[in-house]
C-alpha positions in Angstrom: 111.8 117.9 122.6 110.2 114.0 123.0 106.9 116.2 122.0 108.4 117.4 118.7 110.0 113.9 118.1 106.9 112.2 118.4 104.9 114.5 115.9 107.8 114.1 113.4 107.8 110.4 113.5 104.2 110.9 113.4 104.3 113.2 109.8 107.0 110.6 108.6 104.5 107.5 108.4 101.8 109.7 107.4 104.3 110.6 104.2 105.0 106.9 103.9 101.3 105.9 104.0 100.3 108.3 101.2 102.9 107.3 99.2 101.7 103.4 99.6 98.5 104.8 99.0 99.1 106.6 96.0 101.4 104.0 94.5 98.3 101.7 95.3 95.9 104.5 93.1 98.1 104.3 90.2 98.7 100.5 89.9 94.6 100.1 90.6 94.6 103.1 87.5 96.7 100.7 85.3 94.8 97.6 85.6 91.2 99.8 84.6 93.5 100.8 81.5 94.6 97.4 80.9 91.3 96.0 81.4 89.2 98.4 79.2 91.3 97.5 76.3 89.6 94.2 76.3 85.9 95.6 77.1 85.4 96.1 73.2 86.4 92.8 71.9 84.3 91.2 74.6 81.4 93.4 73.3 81.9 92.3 69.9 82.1 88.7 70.9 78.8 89.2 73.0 77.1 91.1 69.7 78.7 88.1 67.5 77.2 85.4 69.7 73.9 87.1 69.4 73.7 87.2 66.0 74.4 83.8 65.4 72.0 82.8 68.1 69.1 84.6 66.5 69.8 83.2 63.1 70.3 79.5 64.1 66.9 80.3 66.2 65.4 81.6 63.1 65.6 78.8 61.1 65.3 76.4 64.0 63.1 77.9 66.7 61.9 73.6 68.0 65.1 73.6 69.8 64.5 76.3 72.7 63.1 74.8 75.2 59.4 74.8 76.6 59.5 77.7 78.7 57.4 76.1 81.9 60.4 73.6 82.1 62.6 76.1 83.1 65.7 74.2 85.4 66.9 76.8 88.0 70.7 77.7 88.1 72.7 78.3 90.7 76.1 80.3 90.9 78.4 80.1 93.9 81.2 82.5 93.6 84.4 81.9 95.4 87.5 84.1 96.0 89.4 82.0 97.8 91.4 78.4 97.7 89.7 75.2 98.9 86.3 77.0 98.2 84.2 73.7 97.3 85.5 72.9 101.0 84.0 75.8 102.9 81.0 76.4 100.5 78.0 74.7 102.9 79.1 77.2 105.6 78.8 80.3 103.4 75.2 78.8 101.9 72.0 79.7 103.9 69.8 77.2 104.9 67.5 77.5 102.7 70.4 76.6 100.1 72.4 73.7 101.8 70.7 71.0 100.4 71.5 72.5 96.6 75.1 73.3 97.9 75.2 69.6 99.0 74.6 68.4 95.8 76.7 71.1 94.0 79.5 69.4 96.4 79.1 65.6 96.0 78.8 66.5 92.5 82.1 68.5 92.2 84.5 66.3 94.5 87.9 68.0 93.7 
């Protein structure tokens, strides 16, 4: 009988967990839906941006910049509060003097 309680008890959270895990799949479903709404405006903003771009460049092509002058750009991505705070332990070494300066310059 303890056998056949346990394996019950057992089927019981499985049925729980799928059903977490399947309410999980359908709110992850709804946020692609909600977020693919926006994917064509964003598209068309990108496409607008462009074309302004390549028309102010046509009639003004002196102010790109020399390309041998080229400034490297670095972007740290954070997920998580108090990021600017932990960000020299996430950088490599070969980075932490950039991160460094990305810090003193972005006290918060």
């Amino acid at each position: 009988m303890t056998r056949r309680n346990k394996v019950q008890s057992h089927r019981h959270s499985l049925d729980e967990i799928r059903n977490i895990m399947n309410s999980m799949k359908t709110l992850a479903y709804m946020e692609t839906r909600k977020l693919s709404r926006f994917l064509d405006a964003q598209h068309a903003v990108v496409r607008s941006i462009e074309t302004v771009a390549a028309d102010l460049l046509g009639f003004h092509p002196e102010i790109l910049p020399d390309t041998n002058q080229a400034t490297p750009v670095y972007i740290l991505i954070g997920s998580e509060r108090g990021f600017w705070a932990t960000s020299t332990a996430l950088c490599s070494r070969r980075w932490i003097p950039y991160c460094r300066w990305i810090l003193r310059a972005n006290q918060c």
